[in-house]
GUNUDREN-445478 format. One record per residue: residue number from 1; x, z, y of N, C-alpha, C, CB in turn; residue in one letter. Coordinates in pm, whole numbers, always signed. Each point is the difference from the previous one (the first is absolute). Glycine has a CB too. Layout:
BEGIN
{NUM, {X, Z, Y}, {X, Z, Y}, {X, Z, Y}, {X, Z, Y}, a};
...
//
This chain:
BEGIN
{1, {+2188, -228, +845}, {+122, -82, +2}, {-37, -144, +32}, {+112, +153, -168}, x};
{2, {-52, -178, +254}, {-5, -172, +64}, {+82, -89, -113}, {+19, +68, +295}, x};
{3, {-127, -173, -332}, {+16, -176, -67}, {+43, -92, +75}, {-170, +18, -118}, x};
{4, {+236, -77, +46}, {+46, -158, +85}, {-42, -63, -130}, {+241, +21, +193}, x};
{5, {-264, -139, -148}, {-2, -126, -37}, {+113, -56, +49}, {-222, -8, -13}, x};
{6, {+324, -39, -124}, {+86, -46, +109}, {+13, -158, -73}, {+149, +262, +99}, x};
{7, {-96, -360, -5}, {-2, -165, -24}, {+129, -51, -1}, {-205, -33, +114}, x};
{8, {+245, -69, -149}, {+115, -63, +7}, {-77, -149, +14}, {+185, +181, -146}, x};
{9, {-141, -267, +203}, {-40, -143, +29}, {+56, -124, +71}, {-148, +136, -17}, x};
{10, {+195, -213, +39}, {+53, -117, +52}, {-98, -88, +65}, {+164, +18, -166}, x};
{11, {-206, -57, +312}, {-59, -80, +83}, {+64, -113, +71}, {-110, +183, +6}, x};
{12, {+102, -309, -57}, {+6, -121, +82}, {+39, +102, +141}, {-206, -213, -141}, x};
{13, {+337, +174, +179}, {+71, +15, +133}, {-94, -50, +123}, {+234, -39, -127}, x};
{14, {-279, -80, +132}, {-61, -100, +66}, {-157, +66, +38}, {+160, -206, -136}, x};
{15, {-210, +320, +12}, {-109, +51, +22}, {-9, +136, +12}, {-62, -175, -90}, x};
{16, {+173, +245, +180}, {-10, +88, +64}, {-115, +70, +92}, {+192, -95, -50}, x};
{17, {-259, -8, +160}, {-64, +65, +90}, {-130, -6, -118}, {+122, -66, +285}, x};
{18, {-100, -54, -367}, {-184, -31, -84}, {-8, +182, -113}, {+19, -415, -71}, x};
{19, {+77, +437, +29}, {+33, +114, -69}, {-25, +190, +49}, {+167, -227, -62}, x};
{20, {-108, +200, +231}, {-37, +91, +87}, {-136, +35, -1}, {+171, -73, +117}, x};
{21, {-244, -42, -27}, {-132, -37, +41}, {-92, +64, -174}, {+90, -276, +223}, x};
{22, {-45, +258, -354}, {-121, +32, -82}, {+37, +110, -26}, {-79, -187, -91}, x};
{23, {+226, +280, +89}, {-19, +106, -17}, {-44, +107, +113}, {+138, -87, -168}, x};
{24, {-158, +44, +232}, {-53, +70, +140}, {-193, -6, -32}, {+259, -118, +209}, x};
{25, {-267, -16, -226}, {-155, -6, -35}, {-51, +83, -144}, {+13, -251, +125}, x};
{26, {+100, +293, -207}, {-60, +74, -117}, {-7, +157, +46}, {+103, -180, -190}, x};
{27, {+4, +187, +225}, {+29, +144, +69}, {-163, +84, -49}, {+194, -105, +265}, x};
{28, {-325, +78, -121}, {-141, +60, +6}, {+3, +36, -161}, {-143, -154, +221}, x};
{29, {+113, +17, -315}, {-45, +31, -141}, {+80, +147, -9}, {-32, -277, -119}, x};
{30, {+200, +199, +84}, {+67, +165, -105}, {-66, +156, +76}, {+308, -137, -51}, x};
{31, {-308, +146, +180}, {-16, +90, +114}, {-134, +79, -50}, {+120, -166, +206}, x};
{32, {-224, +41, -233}, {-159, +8, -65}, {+22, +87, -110}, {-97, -241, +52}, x};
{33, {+168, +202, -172}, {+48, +68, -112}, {+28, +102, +2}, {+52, -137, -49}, x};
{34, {+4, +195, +200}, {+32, +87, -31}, {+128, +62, +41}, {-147, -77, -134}, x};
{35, {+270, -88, +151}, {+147, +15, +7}, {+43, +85, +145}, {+26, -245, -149}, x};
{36, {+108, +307, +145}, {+31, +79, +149}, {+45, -98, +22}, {+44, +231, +12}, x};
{37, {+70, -356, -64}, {+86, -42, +110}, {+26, -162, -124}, {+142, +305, +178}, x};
{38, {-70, -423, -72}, {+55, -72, -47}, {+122, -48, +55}, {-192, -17, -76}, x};
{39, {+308, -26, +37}, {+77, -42, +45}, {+31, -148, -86}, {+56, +252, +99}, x};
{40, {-31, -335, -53}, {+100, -139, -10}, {+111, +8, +12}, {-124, -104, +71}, x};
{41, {+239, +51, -143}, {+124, +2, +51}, {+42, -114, -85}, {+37, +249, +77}, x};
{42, {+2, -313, +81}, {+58, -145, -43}, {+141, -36, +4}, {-195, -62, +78}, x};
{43, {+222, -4, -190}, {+191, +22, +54}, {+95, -66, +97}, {-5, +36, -202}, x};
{44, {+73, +108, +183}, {+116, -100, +135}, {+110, +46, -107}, {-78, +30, +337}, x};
{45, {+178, +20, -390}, {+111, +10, -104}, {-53, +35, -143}, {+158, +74, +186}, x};
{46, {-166, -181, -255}, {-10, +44, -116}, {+70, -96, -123}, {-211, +118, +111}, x};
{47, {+320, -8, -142}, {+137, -49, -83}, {-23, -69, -156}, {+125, +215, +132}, x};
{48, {-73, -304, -127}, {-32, -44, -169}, {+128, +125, -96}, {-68, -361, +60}, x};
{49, {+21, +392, -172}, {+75, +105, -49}, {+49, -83, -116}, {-127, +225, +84}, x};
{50, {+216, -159, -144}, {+114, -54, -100}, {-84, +18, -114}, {+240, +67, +104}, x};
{51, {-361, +5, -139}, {-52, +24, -130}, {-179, -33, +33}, {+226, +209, -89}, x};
{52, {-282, -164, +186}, {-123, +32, +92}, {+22, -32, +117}, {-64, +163, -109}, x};
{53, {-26, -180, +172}, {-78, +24, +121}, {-100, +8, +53}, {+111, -45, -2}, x};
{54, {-194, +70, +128}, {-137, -27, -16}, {-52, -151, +28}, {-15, +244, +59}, x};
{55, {+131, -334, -31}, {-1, -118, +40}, {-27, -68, -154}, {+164, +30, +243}, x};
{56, {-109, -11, -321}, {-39, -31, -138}, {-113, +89, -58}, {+234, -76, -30}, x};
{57, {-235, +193, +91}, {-114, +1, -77}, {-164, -27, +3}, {+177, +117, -29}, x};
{58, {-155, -174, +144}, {-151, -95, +60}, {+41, -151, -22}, {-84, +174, +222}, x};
{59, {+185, -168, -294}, {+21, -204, +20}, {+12, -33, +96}, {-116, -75, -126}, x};
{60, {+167, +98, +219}, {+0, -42, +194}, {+59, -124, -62}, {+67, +233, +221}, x};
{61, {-122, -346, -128}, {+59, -150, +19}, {+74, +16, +164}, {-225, -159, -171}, x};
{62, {+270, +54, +127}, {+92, -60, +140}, {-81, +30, +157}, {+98, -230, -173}, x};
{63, {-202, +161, +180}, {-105, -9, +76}, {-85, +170, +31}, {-6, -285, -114}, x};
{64, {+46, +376, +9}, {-75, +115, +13}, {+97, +96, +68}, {-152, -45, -205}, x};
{65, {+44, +167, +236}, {+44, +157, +14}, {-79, +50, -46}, {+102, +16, +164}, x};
{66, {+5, +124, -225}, {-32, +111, -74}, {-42, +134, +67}, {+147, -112, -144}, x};
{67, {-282, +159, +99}, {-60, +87, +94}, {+16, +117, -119}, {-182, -165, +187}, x};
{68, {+161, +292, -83}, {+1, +114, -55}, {-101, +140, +87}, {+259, -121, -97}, x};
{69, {-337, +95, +11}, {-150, +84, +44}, {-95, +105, -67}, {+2, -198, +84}, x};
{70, {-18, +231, +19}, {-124, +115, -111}, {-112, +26, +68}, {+166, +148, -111}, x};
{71, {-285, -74, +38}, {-101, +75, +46}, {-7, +72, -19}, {-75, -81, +17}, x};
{72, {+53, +248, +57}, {-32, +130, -18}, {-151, +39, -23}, {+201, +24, +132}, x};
{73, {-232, +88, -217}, {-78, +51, -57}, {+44, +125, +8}, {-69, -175, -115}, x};
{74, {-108, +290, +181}, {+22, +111, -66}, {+55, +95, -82}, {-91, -93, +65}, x};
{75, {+56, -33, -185}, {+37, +84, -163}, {-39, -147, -92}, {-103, +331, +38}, x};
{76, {+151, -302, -209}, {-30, -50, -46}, {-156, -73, +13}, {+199, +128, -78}, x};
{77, {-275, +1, +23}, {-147, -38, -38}, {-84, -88, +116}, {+1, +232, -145}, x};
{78, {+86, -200, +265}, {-76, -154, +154}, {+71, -122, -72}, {+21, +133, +317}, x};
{79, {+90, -147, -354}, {+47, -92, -23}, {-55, -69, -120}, {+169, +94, +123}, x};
{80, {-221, -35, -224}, {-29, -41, -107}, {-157, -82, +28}, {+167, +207, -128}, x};
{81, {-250, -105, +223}, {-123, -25, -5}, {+7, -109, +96}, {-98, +223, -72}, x};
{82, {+189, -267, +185}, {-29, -92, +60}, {+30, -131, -56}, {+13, +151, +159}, x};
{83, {+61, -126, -270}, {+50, -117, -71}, {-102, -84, -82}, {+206, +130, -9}, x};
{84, {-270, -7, -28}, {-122, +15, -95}, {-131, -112, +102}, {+81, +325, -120}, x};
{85, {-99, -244, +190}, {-99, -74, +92}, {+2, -140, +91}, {-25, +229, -7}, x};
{86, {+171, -209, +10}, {+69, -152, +111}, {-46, -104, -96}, {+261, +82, +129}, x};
{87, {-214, -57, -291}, {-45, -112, -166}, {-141, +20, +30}, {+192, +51, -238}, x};
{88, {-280, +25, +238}, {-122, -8, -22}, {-84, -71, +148}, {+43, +221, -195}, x};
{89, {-3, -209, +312}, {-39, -102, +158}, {+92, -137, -21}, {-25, +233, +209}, x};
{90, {+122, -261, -261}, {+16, -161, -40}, {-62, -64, -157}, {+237, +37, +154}, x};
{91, {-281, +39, -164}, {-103, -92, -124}, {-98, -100, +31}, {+4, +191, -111}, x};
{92, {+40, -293, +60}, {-65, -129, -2}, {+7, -53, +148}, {-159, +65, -204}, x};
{93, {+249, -47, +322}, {+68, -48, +91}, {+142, -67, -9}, {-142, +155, +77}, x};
{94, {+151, -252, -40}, {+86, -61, +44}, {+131, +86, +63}, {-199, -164, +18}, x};
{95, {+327, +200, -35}, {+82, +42, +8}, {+65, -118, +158}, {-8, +132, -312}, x};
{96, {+39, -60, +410}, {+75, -74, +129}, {+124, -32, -58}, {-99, +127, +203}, x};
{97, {+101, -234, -184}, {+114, -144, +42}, {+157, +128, +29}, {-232, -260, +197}, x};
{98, {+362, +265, -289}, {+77, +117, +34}, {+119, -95, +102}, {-50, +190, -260}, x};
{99, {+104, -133, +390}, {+114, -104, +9}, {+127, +65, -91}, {-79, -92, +267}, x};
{100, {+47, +91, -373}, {+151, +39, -115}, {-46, -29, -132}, {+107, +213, +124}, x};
{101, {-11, -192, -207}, {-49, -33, -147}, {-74, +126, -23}, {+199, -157, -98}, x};
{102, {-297, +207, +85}, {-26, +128, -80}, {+59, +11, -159}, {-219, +5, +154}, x};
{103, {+217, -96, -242}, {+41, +30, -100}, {+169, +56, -36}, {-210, -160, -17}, x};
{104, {+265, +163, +144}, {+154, +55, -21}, {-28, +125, +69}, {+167, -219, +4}, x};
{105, {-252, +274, +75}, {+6, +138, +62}, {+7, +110, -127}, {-150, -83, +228}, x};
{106, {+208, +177, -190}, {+25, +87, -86}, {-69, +154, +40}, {+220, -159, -52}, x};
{107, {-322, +217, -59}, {-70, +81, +60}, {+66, +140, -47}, {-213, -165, +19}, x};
{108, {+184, +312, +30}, {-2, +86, -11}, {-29, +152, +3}, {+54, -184, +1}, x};
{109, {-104, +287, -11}, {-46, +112, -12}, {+108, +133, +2}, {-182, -149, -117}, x};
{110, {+190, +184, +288}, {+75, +146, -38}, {+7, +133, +24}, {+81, -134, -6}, x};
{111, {-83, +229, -3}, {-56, +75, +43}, {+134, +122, +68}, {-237, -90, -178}, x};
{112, {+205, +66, +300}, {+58, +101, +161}, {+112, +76, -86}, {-261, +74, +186}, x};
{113, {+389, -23, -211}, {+134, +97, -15}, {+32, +52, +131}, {+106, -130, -188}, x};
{114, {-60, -1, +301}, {+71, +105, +77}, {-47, -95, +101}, {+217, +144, -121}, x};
{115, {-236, -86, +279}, {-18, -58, +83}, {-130, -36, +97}, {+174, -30, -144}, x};
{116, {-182, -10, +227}, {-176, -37, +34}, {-32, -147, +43}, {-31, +244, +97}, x};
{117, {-37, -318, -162}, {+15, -142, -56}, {-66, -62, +75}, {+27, +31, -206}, x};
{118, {-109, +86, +350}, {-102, -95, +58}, {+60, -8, +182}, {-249, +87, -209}, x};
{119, {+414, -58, +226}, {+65, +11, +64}, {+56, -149, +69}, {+11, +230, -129}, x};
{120, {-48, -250, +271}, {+28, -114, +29}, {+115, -60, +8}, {-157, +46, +70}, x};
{121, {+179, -131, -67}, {+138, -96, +3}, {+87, -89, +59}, {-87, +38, -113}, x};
{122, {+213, -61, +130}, {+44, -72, +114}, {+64, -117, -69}, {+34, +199, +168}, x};
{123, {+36, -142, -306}, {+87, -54, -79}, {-19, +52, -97}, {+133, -52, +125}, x};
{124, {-151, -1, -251}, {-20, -8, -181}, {+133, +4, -70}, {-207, -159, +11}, x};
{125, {+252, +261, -66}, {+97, -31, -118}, {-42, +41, -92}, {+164, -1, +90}, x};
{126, {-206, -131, -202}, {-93, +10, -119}, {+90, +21, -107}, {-183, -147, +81}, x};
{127, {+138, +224, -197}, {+65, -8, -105}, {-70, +57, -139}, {+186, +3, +172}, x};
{128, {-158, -63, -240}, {-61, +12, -184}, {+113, +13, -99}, {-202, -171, +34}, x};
{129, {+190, +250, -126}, {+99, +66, -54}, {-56, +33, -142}, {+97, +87, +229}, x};
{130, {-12, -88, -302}, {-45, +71, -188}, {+68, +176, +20}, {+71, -300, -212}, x};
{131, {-170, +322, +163}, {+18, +169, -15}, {-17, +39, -163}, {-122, +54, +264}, x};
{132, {+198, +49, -245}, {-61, +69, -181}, {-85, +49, +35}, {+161, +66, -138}, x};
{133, {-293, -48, +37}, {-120, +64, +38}, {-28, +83, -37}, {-56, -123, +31}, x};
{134, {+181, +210, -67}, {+10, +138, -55}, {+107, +46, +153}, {-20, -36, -350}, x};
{135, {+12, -30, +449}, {+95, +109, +96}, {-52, +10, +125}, {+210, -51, -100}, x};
{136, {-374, +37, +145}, {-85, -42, +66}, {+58, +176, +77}, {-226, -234, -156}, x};
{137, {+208, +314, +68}, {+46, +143, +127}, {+144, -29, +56}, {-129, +217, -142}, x};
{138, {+202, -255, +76}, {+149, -5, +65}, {+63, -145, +74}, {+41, +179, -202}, x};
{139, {-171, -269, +195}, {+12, -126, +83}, {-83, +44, +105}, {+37, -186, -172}, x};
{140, {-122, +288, +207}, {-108, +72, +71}, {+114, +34, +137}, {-193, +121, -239}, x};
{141, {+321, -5, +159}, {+45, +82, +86}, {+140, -86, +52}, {-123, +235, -120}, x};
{142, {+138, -312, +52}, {+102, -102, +78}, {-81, -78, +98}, {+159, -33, -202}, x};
{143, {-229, -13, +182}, {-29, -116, +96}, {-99, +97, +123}, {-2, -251, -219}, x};
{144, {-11, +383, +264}, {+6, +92, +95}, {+73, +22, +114}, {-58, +55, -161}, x};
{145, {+171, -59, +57}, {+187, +52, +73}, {+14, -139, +42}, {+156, +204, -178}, x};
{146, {-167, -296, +93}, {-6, -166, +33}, {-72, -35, +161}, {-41, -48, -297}, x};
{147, {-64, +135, +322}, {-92, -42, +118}, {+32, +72, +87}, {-171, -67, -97}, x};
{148, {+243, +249, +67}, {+28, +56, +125}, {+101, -80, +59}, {-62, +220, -67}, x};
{149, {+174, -283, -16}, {+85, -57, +33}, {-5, -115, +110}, {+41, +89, -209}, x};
{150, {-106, -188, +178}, {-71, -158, +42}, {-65, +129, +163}, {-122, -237, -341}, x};
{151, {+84, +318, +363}, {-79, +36, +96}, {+82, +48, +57}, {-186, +19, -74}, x};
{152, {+315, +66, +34}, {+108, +34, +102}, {+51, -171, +76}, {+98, +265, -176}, x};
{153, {-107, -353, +131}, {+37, -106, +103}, {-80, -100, +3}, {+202, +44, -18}, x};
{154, {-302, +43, +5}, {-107, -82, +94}, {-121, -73, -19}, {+174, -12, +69}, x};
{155, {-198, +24, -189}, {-131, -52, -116}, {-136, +70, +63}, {+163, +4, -258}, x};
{156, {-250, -93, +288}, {-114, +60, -6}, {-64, +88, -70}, {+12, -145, +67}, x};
{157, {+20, +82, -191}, {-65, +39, -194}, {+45, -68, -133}, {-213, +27, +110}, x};
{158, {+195, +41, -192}, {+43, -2, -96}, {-54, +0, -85}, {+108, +49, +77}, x};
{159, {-194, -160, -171}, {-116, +39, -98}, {+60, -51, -167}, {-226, -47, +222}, x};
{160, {+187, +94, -313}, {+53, -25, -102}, {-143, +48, -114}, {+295, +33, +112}, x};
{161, {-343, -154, -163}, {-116, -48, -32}, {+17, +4, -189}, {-40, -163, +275}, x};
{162, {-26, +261, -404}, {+42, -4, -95}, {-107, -84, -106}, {+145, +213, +86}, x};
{163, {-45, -351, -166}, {-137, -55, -22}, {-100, +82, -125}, {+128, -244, +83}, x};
{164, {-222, +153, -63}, {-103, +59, -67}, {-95, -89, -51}, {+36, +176, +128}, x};
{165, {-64, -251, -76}, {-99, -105, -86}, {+78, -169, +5}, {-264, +164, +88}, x};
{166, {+354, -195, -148}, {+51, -134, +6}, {-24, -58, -72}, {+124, +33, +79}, x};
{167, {-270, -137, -80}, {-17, -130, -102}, {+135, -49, -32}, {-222, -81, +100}, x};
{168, {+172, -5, -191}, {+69, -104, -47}, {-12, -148, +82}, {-32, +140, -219}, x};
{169, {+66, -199, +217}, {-37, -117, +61}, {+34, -140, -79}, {+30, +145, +209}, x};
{170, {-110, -218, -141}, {+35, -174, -96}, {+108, -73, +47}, {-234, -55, -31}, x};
{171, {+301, +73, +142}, {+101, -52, +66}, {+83, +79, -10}, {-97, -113, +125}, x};
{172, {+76, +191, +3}, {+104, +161, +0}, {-43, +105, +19}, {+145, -82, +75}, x};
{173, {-95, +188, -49}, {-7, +120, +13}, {+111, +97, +17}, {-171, -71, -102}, x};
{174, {+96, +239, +167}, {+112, +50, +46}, {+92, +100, -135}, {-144, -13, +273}, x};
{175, {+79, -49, -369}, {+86, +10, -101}, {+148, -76, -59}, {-227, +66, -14}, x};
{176, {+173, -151, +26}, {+97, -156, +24}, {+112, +21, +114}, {-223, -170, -48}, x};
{177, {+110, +231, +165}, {+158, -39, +126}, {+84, +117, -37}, {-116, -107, +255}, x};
{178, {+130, +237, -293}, {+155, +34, -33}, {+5, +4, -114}, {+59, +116, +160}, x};
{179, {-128, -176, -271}, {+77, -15, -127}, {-43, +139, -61}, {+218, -163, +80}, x};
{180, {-338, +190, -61}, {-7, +183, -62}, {+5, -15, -137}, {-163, +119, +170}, x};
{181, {+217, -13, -205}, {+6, +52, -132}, {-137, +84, -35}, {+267, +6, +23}, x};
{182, {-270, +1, -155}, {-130, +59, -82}, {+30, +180, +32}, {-22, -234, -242}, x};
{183, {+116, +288, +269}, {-2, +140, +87}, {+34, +10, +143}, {+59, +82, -199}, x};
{184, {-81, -167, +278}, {-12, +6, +146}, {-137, -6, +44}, {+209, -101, +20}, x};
{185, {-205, +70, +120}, {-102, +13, +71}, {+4, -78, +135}, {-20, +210, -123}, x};
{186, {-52, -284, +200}, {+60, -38, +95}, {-39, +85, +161}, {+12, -231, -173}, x};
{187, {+56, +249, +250}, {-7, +39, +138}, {-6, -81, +90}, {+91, +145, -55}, x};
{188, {-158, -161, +214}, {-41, -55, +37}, {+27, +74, +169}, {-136, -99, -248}, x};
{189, {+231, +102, +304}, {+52, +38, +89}, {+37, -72, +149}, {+42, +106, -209}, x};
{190, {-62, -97, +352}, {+33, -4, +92}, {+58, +99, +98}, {-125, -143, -79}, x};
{191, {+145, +95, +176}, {+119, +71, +146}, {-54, -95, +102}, {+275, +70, -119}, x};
{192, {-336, +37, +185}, {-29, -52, +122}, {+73, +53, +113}, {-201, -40, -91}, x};
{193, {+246, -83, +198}, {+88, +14, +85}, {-86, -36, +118}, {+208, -41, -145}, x};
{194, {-172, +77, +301}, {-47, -11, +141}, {+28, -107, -14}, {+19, +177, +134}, x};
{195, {+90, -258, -162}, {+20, -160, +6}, {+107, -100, -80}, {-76, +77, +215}, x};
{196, {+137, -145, -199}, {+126, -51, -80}, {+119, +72, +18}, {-85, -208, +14}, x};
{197, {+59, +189, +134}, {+124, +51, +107}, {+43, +166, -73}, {-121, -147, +280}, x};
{198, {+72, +205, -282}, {-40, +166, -54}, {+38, +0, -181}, {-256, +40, +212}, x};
{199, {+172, -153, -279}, {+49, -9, -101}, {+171, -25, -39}, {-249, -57, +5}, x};
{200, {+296, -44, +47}, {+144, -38, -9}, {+92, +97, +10}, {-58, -184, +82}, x};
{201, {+18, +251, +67}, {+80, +103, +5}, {+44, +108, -89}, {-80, -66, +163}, x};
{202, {-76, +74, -210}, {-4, +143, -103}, {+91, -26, -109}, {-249, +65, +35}, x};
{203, {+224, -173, -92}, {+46, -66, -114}, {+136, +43, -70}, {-129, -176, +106}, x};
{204, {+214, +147, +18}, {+145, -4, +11}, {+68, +144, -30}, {-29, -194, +175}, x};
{205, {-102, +307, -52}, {+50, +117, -44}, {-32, +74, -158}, {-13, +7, +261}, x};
{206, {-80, -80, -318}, {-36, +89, -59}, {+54, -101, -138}, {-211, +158, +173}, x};
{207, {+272, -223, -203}, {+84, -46, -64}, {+115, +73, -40}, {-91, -161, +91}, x};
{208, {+137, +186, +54}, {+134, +104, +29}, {-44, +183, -35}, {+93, -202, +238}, x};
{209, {-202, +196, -259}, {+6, +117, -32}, {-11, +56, -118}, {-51, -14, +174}, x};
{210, {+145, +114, -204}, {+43, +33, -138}, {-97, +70, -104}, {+210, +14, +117}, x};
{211, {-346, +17, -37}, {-98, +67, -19}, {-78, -85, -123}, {+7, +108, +257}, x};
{212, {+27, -297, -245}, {-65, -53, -75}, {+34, -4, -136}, {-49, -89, +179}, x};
{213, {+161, +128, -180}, {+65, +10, -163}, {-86, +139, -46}, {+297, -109, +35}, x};
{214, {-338, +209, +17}, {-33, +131, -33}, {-121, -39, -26}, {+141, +153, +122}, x};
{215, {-238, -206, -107}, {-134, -8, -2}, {-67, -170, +16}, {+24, +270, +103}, x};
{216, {+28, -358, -119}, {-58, -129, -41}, {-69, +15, -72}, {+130, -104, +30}, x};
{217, {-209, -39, -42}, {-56, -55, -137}, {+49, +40, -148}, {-27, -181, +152}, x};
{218, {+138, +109, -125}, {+59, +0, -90}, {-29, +140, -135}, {+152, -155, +205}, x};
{219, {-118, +305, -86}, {+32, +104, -94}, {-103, +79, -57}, {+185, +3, +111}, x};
{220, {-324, -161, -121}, {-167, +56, -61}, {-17, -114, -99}, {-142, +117, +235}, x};
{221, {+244, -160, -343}, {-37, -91, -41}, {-28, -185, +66}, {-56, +253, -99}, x};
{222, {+66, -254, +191}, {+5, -133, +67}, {+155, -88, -66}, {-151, +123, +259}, x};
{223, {+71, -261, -330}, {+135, -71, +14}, {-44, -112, +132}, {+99, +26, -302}, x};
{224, {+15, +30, +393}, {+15, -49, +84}, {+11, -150, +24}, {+56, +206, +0}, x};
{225, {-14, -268, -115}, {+64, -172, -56}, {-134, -59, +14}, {+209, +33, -212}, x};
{226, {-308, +20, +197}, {-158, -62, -23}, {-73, +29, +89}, {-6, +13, -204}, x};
{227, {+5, +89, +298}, {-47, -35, +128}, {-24, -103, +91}, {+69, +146, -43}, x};
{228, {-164, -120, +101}, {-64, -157, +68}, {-3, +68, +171}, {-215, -132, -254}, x};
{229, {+263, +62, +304}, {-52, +35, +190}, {+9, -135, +82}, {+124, +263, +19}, x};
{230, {-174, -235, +117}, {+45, -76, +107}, {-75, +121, +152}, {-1, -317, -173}, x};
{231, {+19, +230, +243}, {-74, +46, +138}, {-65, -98, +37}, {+146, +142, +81}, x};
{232, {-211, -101, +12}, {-181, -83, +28}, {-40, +74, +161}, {-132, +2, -330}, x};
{233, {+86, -84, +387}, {-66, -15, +132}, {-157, +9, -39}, {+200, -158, +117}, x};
{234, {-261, +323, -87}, {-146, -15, +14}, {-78, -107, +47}, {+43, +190, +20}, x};
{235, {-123, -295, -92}, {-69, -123, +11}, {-123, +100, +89}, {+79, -196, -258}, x};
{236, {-124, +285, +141}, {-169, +42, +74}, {+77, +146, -72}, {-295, -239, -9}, x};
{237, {+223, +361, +105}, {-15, +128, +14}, {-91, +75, +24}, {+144, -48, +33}, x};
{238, {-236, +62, -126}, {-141, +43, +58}, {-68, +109, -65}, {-29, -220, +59}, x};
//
């Protein structure tokens, strides 16, 4: 079963290409480790919410954007051991100059439900969500019907990521961004689209379709009110 690592983070607007340029240069390392794939996703719509968002939940300033990214892994145990070893090759080195705050990035651990995560991309629709963590089979078989759906008009893929290892953090965390409760869990989900153009379209229909009341989020335990999303333009795809 395929791992993500998945991130939440806010980058100085202004340091876009400086942001590109180092995740492209880390790429070799994760790759070294071990990783199948990385993606960046930098935003282009991402809504402030009435309770959440992911715009709050990285602290985005005025001056920033909110990214939404991950790294793929095999399986847990690559992921663990590269983590393991990445801490043990920066010891007693100097850590590179970040163009973002690192201390607001928000880290995470999840492990593959539905979908194939190392699937390229045109267009990002990111999203994080509180789940009960007692309905992991019946949030399993919704968010399936959820992807055949998204693929009848036109989705590349459909991945839906269950967490599994979420620190705590000193700032934030992806505990913090939907407000989880002590019996949830958080998910860690994208939709990848051929492009915007493709995305929009889909959108509309599949809004209209009555199919979503039958099998949403919603009818696996999801409160929907605490959900976090936006969409994002692949920065780096590799």
């Amino acid at each position: 079963m395929t791992y993500v690592s998945g991130f939440l983070l806010a980058a100085p607007t202004a340091n876009k290409e400086a942001y590109r340029k180092q995740a492209e240069e880390a790429w070799p390392m994760f790759k070294g480790y071990g990783a199948l794939n990385m993606v960046e996703g930098w935003g282009d719509q991402v809504p402030d919410g009435k309770i959440n968002s992911i715009n709050s939940a990285v602290m985005r300033k005025e001056d920033e954007t909110s990214l939404f990214s991950w790294v793929v892994w095999p399986d847990k145990k690559t992921s663990d051991e590269a983590e393991r070893q990445m801490m043990a090759d920066m010891e007693g080195k100097e850590f590179p100059e970040m163009p973002f705050d690192g201390k607001r990035m928000i880290i995470g651990g999840f492990q593959t439900i539905v979908g194939d995560p190392t699937a390229k991309t045109g267009y990002i629709d990111g999203t994080v969500m509180p789940v009960q963590a007692d309905k992991r089979e019946a949030y399993t078989a919704a968010s399936e019907k959820m992807a055949a759906l998204f693929k009848e008009y036109g989705a590349i893929s459909v991945v839906d990521a269950w967490g599994d290892n979420l620190p705590e953090g000193k700032v934030n965390d992806f505990h913090m961004a939907v407000l989880r409760k002590p019996d949830e869990t958080v998910v860690f989900s994208w939709i990848n689209w051929k492009d915007k153009a493709t995305r929009d379209a889909a959108w509309e229909k599949v809004m209209a379709d009555p199919r979503m009341e039958e099998f949403g989020p919603h009818t696996a335990g999801v409160d929907m009110s605490r959900m976090i999303f936006g969409s994002f333009v692949p920065l780096v795809d590799v």
